[in-house]
BAPA-133101 format. One record per residue (C-alpha): x, y, z; residue number from 1. Coordinates in steps of 0.25 Angstrom, whole numbers, plus 2048, in hexadecimal, padded with zeros to 3 digits. Each point is the difference from the previous one (the first is absolute). Layout:
! BAPA-133101
ATOM    px    py    pz   seq
ATOM     X     Y     Z   NUM
...
! end
This chain:
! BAPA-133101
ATOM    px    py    pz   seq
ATOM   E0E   76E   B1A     1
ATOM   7F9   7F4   7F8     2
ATOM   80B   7F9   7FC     3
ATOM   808   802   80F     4
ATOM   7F3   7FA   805     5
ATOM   800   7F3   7F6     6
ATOM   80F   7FF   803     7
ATOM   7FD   7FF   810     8
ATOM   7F5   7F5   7FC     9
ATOM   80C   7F7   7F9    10
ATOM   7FB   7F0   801    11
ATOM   7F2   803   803    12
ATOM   7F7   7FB   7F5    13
ATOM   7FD   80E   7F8    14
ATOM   7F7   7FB   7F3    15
ATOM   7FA   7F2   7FD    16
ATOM   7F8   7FC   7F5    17
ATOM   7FC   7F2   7F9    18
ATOM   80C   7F9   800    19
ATOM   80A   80B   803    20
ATOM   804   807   80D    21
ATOM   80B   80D   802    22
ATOM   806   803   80E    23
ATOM   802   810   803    24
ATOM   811   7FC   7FA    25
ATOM   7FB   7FA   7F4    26
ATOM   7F6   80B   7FE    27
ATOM   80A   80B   800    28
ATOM   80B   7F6   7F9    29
ATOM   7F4   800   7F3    30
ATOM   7FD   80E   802    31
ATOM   80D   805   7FE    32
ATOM   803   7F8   7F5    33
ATOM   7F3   805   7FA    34
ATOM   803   80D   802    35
ATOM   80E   7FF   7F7    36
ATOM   7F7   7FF   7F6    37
ATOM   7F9   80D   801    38
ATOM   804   80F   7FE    39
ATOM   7FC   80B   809    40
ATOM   7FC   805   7F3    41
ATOM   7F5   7F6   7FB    42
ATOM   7F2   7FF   802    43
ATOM   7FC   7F2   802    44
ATOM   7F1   7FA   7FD    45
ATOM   800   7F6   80B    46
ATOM   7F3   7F5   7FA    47
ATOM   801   7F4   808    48
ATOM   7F6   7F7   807    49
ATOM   802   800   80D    50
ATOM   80A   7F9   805    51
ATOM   810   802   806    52
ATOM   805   804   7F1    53
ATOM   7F5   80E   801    54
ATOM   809   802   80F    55
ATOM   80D   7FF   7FC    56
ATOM   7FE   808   7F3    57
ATOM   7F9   80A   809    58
ATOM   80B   7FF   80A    59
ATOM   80A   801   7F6    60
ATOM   7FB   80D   7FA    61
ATOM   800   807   80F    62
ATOM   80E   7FA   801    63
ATOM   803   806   7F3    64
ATOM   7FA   80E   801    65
ATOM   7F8   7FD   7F2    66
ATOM   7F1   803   7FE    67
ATOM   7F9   7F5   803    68
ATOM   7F1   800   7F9    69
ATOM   7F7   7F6   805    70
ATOM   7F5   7F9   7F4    71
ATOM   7F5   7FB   808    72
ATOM   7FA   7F2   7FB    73
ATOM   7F2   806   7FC    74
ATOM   805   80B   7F7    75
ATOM   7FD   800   7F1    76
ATOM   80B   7FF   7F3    77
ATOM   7FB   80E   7FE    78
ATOM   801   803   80E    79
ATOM   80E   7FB   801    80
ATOM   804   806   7F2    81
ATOM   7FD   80E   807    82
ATOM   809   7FE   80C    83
ATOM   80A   7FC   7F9    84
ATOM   7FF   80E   7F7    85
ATOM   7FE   80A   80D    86
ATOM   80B   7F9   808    87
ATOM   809   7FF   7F5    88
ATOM   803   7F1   802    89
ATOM   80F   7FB   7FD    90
ATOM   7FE   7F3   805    91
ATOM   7F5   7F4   801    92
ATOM   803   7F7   80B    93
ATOM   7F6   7F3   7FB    94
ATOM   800   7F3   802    95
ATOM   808   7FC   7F3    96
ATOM   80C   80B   809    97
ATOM   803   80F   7FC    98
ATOM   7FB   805   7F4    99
ATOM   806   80E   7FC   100
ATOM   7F5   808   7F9   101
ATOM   805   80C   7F6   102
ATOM   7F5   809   7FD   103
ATOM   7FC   807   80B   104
ATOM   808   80B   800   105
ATOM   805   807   80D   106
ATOM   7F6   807   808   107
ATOM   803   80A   80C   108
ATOM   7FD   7FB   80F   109
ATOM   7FF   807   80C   110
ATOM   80F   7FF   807   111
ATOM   802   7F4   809   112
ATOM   7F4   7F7   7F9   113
ATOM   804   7F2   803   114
ATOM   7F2   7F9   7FE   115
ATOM   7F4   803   7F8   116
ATOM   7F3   7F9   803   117
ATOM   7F5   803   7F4   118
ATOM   7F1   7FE   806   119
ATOM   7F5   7FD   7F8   120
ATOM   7F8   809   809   121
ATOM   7F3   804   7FB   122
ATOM   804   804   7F1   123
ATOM   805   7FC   7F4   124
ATOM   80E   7FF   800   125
ATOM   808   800   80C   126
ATOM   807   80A   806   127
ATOM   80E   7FF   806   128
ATOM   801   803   80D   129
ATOM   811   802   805   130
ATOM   806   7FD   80A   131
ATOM   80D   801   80A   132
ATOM   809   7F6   804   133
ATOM   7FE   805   80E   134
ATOM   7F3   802   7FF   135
ATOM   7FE   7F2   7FD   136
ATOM   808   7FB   80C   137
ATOM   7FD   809   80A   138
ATOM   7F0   7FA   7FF   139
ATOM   807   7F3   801   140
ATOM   806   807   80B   141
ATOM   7F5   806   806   142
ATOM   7F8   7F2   800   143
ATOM   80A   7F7   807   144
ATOM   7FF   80B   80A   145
ATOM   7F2   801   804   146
ATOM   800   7F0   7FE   147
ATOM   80B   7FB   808   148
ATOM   800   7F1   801   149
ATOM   7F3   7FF   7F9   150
ATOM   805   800   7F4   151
ATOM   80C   7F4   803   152
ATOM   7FB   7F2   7FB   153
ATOM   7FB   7FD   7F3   154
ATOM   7F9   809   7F6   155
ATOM   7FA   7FB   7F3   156
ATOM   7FF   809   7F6   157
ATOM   7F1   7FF   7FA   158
ATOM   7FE   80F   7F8   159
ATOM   809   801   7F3   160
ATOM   80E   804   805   161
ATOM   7FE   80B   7F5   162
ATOM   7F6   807   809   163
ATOM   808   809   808   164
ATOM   7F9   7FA   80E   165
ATOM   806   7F1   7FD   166
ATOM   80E   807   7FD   167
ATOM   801   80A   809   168
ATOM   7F7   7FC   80C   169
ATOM   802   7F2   800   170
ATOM   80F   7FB   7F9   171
ATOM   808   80C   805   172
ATOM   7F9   802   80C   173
ATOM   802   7EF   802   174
ATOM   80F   802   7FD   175
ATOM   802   80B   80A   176
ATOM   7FA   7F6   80A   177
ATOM   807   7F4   7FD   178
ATOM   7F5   7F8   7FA   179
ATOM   7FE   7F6   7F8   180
ATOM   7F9   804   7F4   181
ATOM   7F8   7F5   7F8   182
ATOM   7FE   804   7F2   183
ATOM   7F4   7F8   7F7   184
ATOM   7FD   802   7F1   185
ATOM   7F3   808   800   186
ATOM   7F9   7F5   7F7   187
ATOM   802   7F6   80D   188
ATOM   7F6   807   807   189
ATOM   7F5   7FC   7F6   190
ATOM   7F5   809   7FA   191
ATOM   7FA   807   809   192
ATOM   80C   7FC   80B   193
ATOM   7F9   7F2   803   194
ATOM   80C   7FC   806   195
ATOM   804   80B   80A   196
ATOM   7FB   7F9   80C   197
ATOM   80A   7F3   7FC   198
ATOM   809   807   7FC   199
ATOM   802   80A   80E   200
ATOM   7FC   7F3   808   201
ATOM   80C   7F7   7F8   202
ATOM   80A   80C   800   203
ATOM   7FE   803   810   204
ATOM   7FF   80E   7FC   205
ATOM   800   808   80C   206
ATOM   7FE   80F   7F7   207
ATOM   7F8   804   7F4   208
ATOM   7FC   80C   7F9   209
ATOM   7F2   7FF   7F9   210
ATOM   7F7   80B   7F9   211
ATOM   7F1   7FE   805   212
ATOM   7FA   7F8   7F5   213
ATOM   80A   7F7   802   214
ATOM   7FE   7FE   810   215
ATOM   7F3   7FE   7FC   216
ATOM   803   7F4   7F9   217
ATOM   808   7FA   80B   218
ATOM   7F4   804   80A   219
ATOM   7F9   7F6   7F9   220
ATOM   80C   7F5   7FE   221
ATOM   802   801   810   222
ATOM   7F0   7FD   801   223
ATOM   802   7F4   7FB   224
ATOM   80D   7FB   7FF   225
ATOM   803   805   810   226
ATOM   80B   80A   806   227
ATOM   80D   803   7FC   228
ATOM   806   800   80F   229
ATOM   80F   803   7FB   230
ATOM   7FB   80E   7FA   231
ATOM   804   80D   80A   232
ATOM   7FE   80C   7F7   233
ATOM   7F7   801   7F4   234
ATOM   801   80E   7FB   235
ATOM   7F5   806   7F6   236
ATOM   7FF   80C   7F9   237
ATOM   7FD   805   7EF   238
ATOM   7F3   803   802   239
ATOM   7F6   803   80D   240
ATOM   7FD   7F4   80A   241
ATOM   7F2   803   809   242
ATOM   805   7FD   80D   243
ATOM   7F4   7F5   803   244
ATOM   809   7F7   7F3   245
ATOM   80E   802   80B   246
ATOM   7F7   7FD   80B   247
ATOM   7FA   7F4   7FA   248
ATOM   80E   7FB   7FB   249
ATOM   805   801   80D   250
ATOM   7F6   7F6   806   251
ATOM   805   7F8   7F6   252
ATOM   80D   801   806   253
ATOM   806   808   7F5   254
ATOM   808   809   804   255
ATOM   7FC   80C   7F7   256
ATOM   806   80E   801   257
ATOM   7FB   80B   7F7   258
ATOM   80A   809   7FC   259
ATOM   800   80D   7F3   260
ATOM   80B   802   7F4   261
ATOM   802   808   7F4   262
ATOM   80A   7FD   7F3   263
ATOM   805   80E   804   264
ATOM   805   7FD   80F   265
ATOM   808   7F2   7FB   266
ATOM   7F2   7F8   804   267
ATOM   7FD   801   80F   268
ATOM   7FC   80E   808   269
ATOM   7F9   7FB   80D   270
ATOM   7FE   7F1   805   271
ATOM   7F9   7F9   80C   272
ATOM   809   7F8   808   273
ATOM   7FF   7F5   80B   274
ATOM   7FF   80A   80E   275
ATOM   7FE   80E   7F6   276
ATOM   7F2   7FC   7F9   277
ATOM   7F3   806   7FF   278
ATOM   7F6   7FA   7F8   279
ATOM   7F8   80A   7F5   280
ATOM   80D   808   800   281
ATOM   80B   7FD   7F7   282
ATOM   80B   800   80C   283
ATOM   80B   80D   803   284
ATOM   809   804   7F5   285
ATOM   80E   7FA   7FF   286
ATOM   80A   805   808   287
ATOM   807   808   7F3   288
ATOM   7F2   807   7FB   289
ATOM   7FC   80E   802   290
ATOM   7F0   801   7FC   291
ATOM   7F5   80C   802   292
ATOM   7F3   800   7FC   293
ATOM   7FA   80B   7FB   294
ATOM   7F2   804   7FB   295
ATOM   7FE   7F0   802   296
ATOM   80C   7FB   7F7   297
ATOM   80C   7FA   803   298
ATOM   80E   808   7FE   299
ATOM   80E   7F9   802   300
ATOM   80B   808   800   301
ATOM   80C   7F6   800   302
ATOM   7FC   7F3   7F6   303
ATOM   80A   7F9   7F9   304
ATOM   7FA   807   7F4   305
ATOM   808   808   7F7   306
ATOM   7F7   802   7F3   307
ATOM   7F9   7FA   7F6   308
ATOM   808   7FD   7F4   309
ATOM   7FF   80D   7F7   310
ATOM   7F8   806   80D   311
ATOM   80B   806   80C   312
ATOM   7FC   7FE   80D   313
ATOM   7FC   80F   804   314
ATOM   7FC   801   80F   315
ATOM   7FA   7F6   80B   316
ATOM   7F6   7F6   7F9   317
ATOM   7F0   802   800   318
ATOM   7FD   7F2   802   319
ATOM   7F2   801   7FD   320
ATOM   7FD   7F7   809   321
ATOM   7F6   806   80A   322
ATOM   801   7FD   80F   323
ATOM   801   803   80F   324
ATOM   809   7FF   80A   325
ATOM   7FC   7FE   810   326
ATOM   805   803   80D   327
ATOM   809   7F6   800   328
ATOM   806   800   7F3   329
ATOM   7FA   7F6   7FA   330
ATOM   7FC   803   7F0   331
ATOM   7F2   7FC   7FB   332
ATOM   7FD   801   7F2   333
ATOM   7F3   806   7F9   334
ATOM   802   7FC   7F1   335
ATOM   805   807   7F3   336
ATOM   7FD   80E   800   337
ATOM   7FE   7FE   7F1   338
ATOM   7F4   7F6   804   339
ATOM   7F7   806   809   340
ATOM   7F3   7FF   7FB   341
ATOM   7F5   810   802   342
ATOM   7F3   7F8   801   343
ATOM   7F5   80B   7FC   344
ATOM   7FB   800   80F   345
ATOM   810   807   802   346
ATOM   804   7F5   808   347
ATOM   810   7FC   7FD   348
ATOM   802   7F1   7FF   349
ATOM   80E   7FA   7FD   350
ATOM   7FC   7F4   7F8   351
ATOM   80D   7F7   805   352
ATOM   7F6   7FF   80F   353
ATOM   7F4   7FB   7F9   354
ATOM   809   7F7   7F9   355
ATOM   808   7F9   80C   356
ATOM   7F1   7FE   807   357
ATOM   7FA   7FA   7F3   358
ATOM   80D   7F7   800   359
ATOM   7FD   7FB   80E   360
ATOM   7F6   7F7   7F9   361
ATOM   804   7F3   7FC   362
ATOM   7F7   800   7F5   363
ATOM   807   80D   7FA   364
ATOM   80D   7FD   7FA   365
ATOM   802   80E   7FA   366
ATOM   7F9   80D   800   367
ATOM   800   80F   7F9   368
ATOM   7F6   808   806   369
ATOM   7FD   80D   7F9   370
ATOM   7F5   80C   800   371
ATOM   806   80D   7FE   372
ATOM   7F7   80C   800   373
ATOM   7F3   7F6   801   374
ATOM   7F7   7FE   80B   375
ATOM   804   7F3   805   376
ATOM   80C   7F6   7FE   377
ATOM   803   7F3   7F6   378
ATOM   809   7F5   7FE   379
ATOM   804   7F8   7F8   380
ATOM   804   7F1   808   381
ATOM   807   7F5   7FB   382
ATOM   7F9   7F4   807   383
ATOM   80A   7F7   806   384
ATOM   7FA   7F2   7FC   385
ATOM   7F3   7FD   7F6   386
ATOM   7F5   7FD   80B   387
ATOM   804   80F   808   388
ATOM   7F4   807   805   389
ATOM   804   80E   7FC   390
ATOM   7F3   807   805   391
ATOM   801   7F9   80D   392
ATOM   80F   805   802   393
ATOM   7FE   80E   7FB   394
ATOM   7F6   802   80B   395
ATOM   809   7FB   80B   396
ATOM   809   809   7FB   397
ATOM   7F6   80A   802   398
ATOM   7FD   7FE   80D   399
ATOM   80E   805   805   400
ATOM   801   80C   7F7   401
ATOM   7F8   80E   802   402
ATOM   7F4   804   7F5   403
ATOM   807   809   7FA   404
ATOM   80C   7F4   7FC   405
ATOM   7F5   7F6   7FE   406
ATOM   800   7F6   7F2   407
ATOM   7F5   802   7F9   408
ATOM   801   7FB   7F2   409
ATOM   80B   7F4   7FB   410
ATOM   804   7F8   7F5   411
ATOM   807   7F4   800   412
ATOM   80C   7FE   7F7   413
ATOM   80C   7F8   7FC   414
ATOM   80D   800   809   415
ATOM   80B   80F   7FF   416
ATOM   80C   7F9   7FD   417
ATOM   80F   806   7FD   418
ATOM   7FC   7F7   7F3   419
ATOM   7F6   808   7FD   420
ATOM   805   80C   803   421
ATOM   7F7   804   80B   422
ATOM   809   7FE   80C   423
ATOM   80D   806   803   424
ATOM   80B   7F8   804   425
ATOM   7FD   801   80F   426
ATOM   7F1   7FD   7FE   427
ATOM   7FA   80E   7FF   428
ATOM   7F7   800   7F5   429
ATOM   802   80A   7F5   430
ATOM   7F1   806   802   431
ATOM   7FF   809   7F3   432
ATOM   804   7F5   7F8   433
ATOM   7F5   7F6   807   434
ATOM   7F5   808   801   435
ATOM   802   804   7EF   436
ATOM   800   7F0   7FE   437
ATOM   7F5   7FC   808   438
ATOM   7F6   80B   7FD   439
ATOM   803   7FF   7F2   440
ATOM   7FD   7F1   802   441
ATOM   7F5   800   808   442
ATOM   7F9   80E   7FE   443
ATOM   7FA   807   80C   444
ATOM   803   7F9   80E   445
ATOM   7F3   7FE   806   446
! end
């Protein structure tokens, strides 16, 4: 279905990067050749930059019908030396070309894998979530659906195209549409993406998907460099947005739309769109999901997931995401069932909420509020520029959350980075491993 729909799209521009552009013909023209090269047999390690060579590689290995195994920039030699063990990887698709790998040795996969994406989650090593071919494709599906024309123009891919949102949700979903996809390094974006907002605004880009610490970078970009007036659709998702940060986005004229994804459902589950969007919910699930919520958790029955690698799939997935539907269908999310804080008062706190309202601050660039099993909460906050006044932000956080979800204690500390091993790759902070480091460093929060 993919590859009729880039055939229908013939001279359109279909990819564009510095100095180099593809029509839908020449894209299906280089995948082809590509996918000559490949075995349905291999597994392939695809560790690009981002850029046309990661999407025909990608393409190539769907058109193939070989295991395609993503290596997102941020992971470790160790890291990647695992992956390359637990998939059982044949070939390495690098910058120098394919490199075969001997070593591995075979490894069993549930039938009809055709990708494998490895999340750094909130563990050590990464676990390897697989996926099918038409699972992949019917979210791409699914998206183009419930998007319709808002997803035709131009979308820039920000995120890594190793993160299954950029790969999934945007390229493929783009290609369906007949897009023109516009494909960056990720070091052109500068530490810290200092140069979205020039980018987007030279780029026209009419579509984007971001994770919320990085709409909060552009928040701040727009503020003073002005509005990106060619942008229609802005989706975000990877982590919990407070719906006062989508509302002040959108008086910025940033057309923000919050939606929810897991690794195990081929990235997105439920998405806001223009004309189908509630703000505090996460949107209604794609037209392909079935979802239950049971004693608070979510449950999908029908998610591209077919196991972990050495794990089969057995039944529906427990999400372990916690959340509410309402009347009209709309999903809204409570946090991770893993993260709710028991204060000793018995009140139930999930910790993302506190979060997303301390985050509303501009003075706070990052936060992990924590307090399990003790009478009231604390944080620890990354303070977003030297001069921040932290006590005066903390309490106008406050003064939108009940007692019972109140901060009363914090600590200031340096910047959770993928770096540093204290973010995932979406954003999400590893909490286990953040709380360990900083209270070692800093003794008792107070």
């Amino acid at each position: 279905m993919l590859f009729k729909a880039i055939a229908a799209h013939r001279a359109k521009i279909a990819l564009r990067e510095a100095g180099k552009s593809l029509t839908y013909d020449d894209l299906l023209d280089e995948v082809q050749e590509r996918s000559q090269r490949l075995r349905a047999s291999d597994r392939i390690s695809l560790e690009l930059d981002n850029g046309i060579e990661w999407i025909l590689w990608d393409l190539a290995a769907l058109h193939a019908g070989a295991v395609c195994v993503p290596i997102p920039p941020f992971f470790t030699e160790a890291q990647k030396a695992h992956v390359f063990k637990t998939a059982g990887i044949t070939s390495r698709i690098t910058p120098h070309g394919i490199l075969p790998l001997a070593g591995s040795g075979p490894v069993d996969l549930p039938e009809g894998t055709f990708k494998i994406t490895f999340t750094s989650g909130t563990t050590g090593n990464p676990k390897g979530v697989c996926l099918s071919r038409e699972g992949l494709l019917t979210v791409a599906c699914s998206l183009y659906e419930r998007l319709g024309k808002a997803f035709v123009g131009t979308h820039v891919s920000v995120l890594p195209l190793g993160i299954l949102l950029e790969n999934i949700a945007g390229v493929y979903t783009a290609l369906l549409a007949g897009s023109e996809v516009r494909i960056n390094p990720l070091s052109s974006f500068g530490e810290m993406y200092a140069n979205l907002h020039e980018i987007l605004k030279s780029e026209q880009a009419t579509t984007v998907i971001l994770v919320p610490e990085v709409l909060r970078l552009l928040m701040k970009q727009v503020m003073i460099e002005g509005p990106l007036e060619a942008l229609e659709f802005v989706a975000v998702g990877g982590s919990r947005v407070d719906p006062h940060l989508i509302g002040a986005a959108r008086q910025m004229g940033l057309p923000v739309y919050e939606g929810y994804g897991l690794s195990e459902c081929a990235s997105v589950v439920a998405l806001n769109v223009p004309g189908e969007d509630k703000p505090g919910t996460v949107g209604c699930l794609l037209p392909h999901i079935v979802a239950a919520i049971r004693e608070g958790e979510i449950f999908i029955s029908n998610p591209a997931f077919l196991g972990y690698v050495g794990e089969p799939k057995t039944g529906e997935y427990a999400t372990g995401d916690l959340g509410s539907f309402d009347a009209d269908g709309y999903l809204s999310l409570d946090g991770r069932k893993k993260n709710v804080l028991i204060t000793s008062y018995g009140r139930n706190v999930s910790p993302e909420w506190v979060e997303s309202t301390l985050l509303l601050q501009p003075d706070i660039a990052q936060a992990v509020v924590f307090g399990d099993g003790e009478p009231h909460l604390r944080a620890l906050i990354v303070p977003s520029h030297p001069q921040a006044n932290l006590i005066h932000a903390i309490k106008l956080s406050n003064e939108l959350l009940p007692d019972y979800a109140q901060i009363h204690h914090f600590t200031a500390v340096p910047s959770f980075t993928i770096e540093n091993g204290l973010l995932t790759g979406t954003g999400r902070p590893k909490r286990d491993q953040i709380l360990a480091a900083h209270l070692l460093e800093t003794g008792e929060v107070s």
